[in-house]
VMD Tcl script that builds the backbone (N, CA, C; Angstrom):
set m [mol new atoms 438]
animate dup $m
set s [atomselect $m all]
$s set {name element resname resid chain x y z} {
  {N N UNK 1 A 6.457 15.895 -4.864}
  {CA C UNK 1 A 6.194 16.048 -6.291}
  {C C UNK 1 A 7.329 15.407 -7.087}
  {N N UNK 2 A 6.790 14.675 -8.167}
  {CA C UNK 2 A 7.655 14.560 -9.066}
  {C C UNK 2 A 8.437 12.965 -9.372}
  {N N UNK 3 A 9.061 12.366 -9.980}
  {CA C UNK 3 A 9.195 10.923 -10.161}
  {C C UNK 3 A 10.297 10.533 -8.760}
  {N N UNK 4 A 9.673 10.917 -7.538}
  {CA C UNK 4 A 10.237 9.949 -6.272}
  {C C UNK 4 A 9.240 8.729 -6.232}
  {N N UNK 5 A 10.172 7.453 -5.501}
  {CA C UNK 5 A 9.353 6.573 -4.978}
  {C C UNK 5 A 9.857 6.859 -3.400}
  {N N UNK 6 A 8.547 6.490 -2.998}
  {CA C UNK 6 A 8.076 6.882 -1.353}
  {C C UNK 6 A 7.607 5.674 -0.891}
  {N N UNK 7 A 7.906 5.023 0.262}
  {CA C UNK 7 A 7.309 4.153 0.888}
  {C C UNK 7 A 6.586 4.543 2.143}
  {N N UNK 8 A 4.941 4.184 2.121}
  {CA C UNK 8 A 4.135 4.321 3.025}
  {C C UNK 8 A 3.768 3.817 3.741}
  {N N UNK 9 A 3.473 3.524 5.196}
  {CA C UNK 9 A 3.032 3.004 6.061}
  {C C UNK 9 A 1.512 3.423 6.999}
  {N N UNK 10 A 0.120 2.945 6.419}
  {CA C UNK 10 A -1.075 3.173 7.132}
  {C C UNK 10 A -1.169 2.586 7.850}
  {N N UNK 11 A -1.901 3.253 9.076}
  {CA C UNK 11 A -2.384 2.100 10.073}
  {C C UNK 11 A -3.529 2.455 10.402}
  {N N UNK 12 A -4.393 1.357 10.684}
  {CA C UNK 12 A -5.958 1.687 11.490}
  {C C UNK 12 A -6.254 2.145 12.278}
  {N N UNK 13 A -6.404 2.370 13.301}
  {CA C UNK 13 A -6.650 3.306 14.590}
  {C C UNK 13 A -6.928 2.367 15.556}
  {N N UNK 14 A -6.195 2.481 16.138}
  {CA C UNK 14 A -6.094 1.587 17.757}
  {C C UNK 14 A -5.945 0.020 17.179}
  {N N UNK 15 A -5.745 0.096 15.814}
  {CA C UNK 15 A -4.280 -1.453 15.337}
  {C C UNK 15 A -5.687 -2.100 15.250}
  {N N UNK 16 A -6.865 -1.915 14.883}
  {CA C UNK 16 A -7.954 -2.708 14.815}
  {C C UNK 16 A -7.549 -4.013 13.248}
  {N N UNK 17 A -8.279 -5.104 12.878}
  {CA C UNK 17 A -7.686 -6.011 12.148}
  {C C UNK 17 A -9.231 -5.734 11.296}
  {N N UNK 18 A -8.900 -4.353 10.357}
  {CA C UNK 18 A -9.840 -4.299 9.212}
  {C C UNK 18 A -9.839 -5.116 7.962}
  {N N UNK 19 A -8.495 -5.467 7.363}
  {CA C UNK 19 A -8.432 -5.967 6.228}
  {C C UNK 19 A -8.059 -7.642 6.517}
  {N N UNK 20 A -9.332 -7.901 6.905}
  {CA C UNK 20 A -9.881 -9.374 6.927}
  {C C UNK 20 A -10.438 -10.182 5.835}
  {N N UNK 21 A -11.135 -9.527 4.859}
  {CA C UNK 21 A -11.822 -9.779 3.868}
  {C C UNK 21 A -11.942 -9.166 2.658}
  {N N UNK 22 A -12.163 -10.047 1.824}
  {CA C UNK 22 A -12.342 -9.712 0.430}
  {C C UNK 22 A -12.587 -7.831 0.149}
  {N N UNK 23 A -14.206 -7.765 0.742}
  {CA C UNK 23 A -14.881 -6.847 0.122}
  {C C UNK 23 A -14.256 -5.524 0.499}
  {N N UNK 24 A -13.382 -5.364 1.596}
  {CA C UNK 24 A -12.369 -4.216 2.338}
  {C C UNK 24 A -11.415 -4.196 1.381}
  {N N UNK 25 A -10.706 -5.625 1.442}
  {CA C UNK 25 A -9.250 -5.095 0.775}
  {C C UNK 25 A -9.927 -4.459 -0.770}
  {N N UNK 26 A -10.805 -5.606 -1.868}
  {CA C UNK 26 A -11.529 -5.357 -3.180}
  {C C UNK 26 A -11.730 -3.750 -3.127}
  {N N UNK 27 A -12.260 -2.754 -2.219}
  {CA C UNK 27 A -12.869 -1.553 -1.954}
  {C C UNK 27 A -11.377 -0.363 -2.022}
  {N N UNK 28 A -10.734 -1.099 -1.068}
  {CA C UNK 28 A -9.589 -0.179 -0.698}
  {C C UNK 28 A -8.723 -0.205 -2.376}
  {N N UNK 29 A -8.215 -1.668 -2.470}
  {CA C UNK 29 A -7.366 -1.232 -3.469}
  {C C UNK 29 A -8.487 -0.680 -4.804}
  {N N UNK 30 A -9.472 -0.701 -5.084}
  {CA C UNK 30 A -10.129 0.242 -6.393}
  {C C UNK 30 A -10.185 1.495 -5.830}
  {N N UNK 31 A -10.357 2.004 -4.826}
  {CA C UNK 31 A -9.813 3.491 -4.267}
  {C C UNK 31 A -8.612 3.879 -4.703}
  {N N UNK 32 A -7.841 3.245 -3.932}
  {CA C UNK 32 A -6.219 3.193 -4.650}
  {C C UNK 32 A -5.714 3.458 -5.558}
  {N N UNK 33 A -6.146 2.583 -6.504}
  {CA C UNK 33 A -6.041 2.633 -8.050}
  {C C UNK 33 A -6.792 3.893 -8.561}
  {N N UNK 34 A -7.817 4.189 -8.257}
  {CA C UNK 34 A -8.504 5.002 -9.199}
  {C C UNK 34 A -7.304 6.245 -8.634}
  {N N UNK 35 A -7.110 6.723 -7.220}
  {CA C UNK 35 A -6.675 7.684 -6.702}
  {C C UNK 35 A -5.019 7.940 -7.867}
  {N N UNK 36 A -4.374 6.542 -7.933}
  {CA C UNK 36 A -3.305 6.688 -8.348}
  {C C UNK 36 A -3.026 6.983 -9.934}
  {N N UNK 37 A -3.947 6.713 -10.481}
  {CA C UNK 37 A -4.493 7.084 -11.903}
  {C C UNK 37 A -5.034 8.598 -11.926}
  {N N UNK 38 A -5.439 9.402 -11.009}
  {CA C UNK 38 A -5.642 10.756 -11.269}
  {C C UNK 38 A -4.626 11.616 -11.081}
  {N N UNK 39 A -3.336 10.958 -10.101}
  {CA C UNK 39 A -1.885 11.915 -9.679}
  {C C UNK 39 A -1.054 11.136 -10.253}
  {N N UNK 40 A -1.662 10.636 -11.427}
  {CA C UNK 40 A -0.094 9.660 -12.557}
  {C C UNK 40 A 1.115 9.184 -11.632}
  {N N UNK 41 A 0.261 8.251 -11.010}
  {CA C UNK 41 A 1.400 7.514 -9.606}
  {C C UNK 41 A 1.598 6.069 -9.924}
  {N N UNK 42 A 2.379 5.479 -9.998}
  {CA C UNK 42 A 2.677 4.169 -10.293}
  {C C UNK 42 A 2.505 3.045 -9.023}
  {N N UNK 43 A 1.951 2.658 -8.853}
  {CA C UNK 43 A 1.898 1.339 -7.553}
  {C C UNK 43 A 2.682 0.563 -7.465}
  {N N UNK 44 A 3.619 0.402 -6.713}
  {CA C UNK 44 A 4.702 -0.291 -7.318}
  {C C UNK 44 A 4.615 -2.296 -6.482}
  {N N UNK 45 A 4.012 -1.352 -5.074}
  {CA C UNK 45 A 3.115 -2.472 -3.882}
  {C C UNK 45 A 2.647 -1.850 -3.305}
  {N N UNK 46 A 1.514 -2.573 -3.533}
  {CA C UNK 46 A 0.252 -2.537 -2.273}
  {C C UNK 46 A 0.099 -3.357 -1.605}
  {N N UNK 47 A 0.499 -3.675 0.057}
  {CA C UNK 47 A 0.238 -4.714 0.478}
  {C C UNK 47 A -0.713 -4.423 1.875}
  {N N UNK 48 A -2.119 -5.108 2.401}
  {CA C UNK 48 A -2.793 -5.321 3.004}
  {C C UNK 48 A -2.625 -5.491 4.267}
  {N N UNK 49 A -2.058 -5.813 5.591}
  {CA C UNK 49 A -1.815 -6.476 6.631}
  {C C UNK 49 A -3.500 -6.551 7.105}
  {N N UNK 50 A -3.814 -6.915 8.489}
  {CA C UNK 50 A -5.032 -6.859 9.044}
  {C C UNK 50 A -5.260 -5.564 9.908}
  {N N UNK 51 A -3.923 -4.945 10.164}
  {CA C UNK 51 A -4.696 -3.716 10.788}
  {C C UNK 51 A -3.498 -2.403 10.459}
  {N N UNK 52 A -2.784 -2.759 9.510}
  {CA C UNK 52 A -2.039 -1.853 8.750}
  {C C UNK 52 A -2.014 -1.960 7.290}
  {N N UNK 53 A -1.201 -0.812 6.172}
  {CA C UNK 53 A -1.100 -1.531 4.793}
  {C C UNK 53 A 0.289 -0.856 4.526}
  {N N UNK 54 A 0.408 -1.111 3.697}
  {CA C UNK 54 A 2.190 -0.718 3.089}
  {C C UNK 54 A 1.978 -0.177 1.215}
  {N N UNK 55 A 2.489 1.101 1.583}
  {CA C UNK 55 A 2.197 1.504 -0.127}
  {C C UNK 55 A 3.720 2.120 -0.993}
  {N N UNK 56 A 4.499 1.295 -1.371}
  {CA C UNK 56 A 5.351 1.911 -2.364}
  {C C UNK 56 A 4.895 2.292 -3.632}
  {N N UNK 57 A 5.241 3.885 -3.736}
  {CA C UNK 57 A 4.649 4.272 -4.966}
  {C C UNK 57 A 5.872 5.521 -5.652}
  {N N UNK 58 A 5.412 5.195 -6.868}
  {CA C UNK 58 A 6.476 5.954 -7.553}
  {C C UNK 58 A 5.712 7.299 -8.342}
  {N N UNK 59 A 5.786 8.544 -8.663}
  {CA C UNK 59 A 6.186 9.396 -9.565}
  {C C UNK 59 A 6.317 8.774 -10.564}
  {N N UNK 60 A 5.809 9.599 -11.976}
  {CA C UNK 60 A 5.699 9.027 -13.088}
  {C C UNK 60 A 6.208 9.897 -13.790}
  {N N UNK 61 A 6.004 11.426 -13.535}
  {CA C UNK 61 A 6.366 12.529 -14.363}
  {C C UNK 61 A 6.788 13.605 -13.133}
  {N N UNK 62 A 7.363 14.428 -13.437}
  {CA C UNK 62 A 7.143 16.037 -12.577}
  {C C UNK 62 A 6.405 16.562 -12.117}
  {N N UNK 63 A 5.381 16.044 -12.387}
  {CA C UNK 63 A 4.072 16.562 -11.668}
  {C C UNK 63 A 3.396 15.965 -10.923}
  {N N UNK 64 A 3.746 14.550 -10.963}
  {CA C UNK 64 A 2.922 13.788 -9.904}
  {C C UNK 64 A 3.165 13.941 -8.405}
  {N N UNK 65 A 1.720 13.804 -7.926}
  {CA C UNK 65 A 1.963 13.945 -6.525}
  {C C UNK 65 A 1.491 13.199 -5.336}
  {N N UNK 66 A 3.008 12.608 -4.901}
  {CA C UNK 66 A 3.080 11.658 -4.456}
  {C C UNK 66 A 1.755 11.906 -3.069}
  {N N UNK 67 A 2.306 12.625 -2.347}
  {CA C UNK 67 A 1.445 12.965 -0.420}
  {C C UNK 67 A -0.139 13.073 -0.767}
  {N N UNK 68 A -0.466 13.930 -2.060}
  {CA C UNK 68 A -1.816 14.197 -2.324}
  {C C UNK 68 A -2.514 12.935 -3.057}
  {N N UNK 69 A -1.885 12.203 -3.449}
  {CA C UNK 69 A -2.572 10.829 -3.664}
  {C C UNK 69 A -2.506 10.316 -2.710}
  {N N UNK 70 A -1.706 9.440 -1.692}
  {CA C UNK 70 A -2.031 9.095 -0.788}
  {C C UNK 70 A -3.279 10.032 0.313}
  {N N UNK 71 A -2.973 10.969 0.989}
  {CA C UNK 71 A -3.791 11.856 1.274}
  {C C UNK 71 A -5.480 11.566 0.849}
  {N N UNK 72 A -5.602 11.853 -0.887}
  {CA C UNK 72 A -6.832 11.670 -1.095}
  {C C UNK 72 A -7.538 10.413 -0.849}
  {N N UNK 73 A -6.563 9.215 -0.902}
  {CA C UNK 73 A -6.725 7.507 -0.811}
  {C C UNK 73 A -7.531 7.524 0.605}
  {N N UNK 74 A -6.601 8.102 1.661}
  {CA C UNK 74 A -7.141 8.188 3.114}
  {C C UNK 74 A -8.303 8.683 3.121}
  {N N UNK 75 A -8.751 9.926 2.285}
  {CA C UNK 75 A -9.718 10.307 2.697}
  {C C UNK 75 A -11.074 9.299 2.284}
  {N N UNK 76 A -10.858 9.558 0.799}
  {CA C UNK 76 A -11.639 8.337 0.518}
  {C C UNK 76 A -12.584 7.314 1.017}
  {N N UNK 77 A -11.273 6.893 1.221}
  {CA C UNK 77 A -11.417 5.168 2.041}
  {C C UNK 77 A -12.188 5.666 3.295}
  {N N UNK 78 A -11.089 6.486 4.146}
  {CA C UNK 78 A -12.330 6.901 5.229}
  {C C UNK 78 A -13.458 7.346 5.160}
  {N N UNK 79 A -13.661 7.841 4.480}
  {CA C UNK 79 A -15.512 8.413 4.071}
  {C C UNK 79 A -16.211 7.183 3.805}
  {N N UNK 80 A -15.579 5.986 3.221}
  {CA C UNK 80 A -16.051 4.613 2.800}
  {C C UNK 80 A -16.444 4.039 4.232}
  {N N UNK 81 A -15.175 4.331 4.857}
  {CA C UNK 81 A -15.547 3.250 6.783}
  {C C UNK 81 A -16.402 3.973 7.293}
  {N N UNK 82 A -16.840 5.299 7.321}
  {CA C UNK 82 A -17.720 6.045 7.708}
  {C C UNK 82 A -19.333 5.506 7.527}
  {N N UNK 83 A -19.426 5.045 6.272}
  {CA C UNK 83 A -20.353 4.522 6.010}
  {C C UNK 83 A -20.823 3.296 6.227}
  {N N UNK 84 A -19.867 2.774 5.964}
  {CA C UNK 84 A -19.908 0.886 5.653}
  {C C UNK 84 A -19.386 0.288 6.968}
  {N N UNK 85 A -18.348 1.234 7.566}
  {CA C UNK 85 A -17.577 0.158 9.172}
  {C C UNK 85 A -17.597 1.069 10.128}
  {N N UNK 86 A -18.477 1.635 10.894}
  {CA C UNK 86 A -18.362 3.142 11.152}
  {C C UNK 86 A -17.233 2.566 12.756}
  {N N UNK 87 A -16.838 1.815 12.882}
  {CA C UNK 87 A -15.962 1.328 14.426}
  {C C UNK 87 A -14.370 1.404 13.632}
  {N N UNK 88 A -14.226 1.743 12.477}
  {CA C UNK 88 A -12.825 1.366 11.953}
  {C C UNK 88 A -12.705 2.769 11.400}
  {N N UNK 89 A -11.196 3.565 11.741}
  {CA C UNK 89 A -10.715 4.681 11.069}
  {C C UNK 89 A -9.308 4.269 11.216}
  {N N UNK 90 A -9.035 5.405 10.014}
  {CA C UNK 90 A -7.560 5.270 9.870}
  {C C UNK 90 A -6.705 6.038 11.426}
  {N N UNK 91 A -5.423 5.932 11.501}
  {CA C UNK 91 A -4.963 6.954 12.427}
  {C C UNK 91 A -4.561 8.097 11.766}
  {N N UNK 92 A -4.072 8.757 12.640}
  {CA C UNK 92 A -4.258 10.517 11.935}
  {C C UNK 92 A -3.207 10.595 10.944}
  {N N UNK 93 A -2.207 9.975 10.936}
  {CA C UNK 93 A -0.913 10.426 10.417}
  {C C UNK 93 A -0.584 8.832 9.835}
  {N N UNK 94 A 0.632 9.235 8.928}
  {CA C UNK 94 A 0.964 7.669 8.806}
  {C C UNK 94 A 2.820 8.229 8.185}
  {N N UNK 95 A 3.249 6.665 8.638}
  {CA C UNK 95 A 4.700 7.063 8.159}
  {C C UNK 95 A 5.347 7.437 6.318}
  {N N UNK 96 A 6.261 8.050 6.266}
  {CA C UNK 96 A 6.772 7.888 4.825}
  {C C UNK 96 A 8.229 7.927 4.740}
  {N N UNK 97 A 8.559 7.598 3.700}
  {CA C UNK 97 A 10.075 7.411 3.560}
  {C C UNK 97 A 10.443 7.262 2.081}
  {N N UNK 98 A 11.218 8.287 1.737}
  {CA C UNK 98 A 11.737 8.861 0.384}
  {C C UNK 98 A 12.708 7.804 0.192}
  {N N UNK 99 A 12.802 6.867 -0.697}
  {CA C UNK 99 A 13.904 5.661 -1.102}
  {C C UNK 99 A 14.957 6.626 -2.384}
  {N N UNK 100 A 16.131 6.593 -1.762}
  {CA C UNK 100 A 17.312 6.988 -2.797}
  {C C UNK 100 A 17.998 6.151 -3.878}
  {N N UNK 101 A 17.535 4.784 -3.296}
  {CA C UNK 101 A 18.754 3.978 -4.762}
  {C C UNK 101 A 18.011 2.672 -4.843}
  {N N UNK 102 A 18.366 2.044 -5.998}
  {CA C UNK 102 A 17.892 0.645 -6.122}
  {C C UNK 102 A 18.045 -0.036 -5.064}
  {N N UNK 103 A 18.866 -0.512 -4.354}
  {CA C UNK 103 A 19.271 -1.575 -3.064}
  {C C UNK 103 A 18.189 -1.326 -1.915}
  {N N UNK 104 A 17.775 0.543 -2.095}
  {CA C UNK 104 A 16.951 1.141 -0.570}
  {C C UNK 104 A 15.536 0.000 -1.346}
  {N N UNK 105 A 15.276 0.126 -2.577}
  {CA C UNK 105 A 13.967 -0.611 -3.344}
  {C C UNK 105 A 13.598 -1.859 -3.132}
  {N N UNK 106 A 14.546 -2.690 -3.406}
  {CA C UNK 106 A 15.069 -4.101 -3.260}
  {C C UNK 106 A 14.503 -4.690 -1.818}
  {N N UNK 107 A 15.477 -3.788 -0.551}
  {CA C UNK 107 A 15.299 -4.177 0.352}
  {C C UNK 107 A 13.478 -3.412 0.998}
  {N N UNK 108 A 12.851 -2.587 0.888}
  {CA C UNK 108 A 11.404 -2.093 0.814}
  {C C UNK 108 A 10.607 -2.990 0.394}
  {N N UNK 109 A 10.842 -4.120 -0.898}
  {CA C UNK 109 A 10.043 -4.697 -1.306}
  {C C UNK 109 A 9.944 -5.855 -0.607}
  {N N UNK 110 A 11.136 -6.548 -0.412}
  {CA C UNK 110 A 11.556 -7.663 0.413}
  {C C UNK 110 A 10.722 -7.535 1.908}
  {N N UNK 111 A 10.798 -6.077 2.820}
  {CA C UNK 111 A 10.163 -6.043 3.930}
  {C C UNK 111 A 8.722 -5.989 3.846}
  {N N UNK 112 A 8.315 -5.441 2.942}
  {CA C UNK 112 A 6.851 -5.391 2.638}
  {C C UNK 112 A 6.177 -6.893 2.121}
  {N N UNK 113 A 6.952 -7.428 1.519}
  {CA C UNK 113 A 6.445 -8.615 1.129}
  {C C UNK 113 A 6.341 -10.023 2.253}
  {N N UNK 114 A 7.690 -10.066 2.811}
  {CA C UNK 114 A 8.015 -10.715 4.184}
  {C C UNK 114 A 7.169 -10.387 5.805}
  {N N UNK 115 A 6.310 -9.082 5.477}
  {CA C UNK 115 A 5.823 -8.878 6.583}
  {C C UNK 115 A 4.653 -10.092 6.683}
  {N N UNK 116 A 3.731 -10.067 6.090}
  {CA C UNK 116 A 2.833 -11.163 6.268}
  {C C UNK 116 A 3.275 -12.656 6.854}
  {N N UNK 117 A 4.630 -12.922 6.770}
  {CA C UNK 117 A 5.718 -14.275 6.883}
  {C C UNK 117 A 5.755 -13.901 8.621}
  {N N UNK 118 A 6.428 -12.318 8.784}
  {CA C UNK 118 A 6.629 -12.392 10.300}
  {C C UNK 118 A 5.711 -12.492 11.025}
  {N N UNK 119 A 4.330 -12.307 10.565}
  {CA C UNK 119 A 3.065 -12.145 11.466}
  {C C UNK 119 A 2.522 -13.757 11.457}
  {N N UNK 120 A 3.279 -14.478 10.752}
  {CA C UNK 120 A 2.836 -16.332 10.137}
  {C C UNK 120 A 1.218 -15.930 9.893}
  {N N UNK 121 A 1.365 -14.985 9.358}
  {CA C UNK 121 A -0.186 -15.381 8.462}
  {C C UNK 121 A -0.108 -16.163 7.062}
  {N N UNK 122 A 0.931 -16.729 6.611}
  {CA C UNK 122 A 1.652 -17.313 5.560}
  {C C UNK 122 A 2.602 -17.840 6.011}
  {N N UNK 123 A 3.299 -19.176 4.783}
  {CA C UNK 123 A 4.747 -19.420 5.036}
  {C C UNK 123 A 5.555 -18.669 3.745}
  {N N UNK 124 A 4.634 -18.066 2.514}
  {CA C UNK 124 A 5.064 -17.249 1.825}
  {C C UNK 124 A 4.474 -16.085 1.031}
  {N N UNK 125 A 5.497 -15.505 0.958}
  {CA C UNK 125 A 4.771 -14.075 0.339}
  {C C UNK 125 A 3.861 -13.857 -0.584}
  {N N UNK 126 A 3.885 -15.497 -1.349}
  {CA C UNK 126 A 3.236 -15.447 -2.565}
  {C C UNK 126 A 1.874 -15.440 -2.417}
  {N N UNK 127 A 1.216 -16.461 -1.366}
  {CA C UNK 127 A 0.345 -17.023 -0.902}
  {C C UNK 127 A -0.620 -15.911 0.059}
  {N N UNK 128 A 0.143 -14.750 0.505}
  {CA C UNK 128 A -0.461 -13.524 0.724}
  {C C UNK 128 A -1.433 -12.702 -0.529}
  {N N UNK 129 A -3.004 -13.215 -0.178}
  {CA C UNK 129 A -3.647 -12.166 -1.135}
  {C C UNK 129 A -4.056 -11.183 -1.086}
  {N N UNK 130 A -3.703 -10.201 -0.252}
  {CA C UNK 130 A -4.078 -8.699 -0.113}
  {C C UNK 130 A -2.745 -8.344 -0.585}
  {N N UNK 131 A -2.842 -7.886 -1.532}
  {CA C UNK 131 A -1.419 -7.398 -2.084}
  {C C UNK 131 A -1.691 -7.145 -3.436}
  {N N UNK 132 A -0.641 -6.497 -4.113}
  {CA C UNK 132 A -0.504 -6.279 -5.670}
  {C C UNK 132 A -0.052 -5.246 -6.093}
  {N N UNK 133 A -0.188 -4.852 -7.202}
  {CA C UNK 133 A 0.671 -4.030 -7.947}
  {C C UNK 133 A -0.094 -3.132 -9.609}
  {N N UNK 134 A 0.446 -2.063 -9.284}
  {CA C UNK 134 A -0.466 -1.551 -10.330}
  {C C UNK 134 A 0.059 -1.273 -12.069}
  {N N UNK 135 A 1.753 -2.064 -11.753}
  {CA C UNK 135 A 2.518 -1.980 -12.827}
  {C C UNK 135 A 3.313 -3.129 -13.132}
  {N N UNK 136 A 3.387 -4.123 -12.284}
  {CA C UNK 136 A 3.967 -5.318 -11.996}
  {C C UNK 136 A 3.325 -6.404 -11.962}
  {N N UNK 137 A 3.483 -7.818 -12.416}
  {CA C UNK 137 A 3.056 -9.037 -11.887}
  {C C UNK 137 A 3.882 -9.459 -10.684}
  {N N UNK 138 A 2.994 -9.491 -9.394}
  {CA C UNK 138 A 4.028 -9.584 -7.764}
  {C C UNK 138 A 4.552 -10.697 -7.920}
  {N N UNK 139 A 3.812 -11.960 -8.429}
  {CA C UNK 139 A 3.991 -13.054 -8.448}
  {C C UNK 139 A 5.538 -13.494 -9.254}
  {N N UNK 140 A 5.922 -12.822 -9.899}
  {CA C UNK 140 A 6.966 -12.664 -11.135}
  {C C UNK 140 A 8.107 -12.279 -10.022}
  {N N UNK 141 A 8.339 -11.351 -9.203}
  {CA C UNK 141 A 9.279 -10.585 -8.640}
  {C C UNK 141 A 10.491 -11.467 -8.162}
  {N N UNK 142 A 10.275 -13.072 -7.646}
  {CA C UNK 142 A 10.876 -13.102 -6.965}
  {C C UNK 142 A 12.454 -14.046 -7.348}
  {N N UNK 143 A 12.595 -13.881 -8.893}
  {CA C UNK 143 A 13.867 -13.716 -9.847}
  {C C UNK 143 A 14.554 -12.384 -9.202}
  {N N UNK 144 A 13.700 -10.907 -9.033}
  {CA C UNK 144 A 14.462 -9.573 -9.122}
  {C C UNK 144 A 14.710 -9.555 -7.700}
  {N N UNK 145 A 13.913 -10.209 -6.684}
  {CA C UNK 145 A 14.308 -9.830 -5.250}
  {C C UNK 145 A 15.012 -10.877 -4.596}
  {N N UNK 146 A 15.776 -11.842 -5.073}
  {CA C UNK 146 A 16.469 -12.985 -4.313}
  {C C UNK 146 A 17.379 -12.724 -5.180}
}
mol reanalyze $m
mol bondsrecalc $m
mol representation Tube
mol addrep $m
């Protein structure tokens, strides 16, 4: 609860390569968004991989809540693959990590953005389109992160 930023780590279940296409990632992130707009959560990145995603999100007020937005996102979405991909689920659990200072931010954004680079599904971060931001232009960032 409350104005932390948290960095998240989903993964698919048995590392399957769901977010291949448009109409998945298009689906997931309007889940997302809508989810993060009902627990006044800020998106700070959303980024896509093919069989994981990466969610830094911030607290907006005292009351926001960080686990139960994500939480509801999962469920969501899974009730969505249920229907629409019934061979693709999330895994049960997923990682998180409470960021303490600007530099922990800096370097979160940098790994999240660079992951698509280590997998050479790109030669740059920019050129990665499963990604974005629900308060930011991503495209802009990379004055604040170099």
């Amino acid at each position: 609860m409350g104005e932390k930023i948290v960095s998240f780590t989903l993964c698919v279940k048995e590392r399957k390569k769901l977010f291949v296409d448009d109409i998945v990632f298009k689906t997931f992130k309007d889940i997302l968004l809508e989810e993060a707009e009902k627990f006044n959560i800020s998106l700070l990145l959303f980024l896509f991989m093919p069989d994981h995603c990466h969610l830094l999100v911030k607290g907006n007020n005292q009351n926001s809540d960080v686990k139960n937005c994500i939480d509801r996102f999962k469920q969501k979405s899974g009730f969505w693959l249920a229907q629409n991909k019934p061979d693709f689920k999330w895994q049960k659990d997923y990682y998180d990590h409470i960021l303490r200072d600007n530099e922990d931010l800096k370097n979160h954004l940098l790994y999240i953005l660079n992951n698509p680079i280590r997998e050479r599904l790109v030669d740059s971060w920019k050129d990665y389109i499963y990604k974005g931001s629900s308060c930011f232009d991503v495209d802009k960032w990379e004055e604040f992160i170099y």
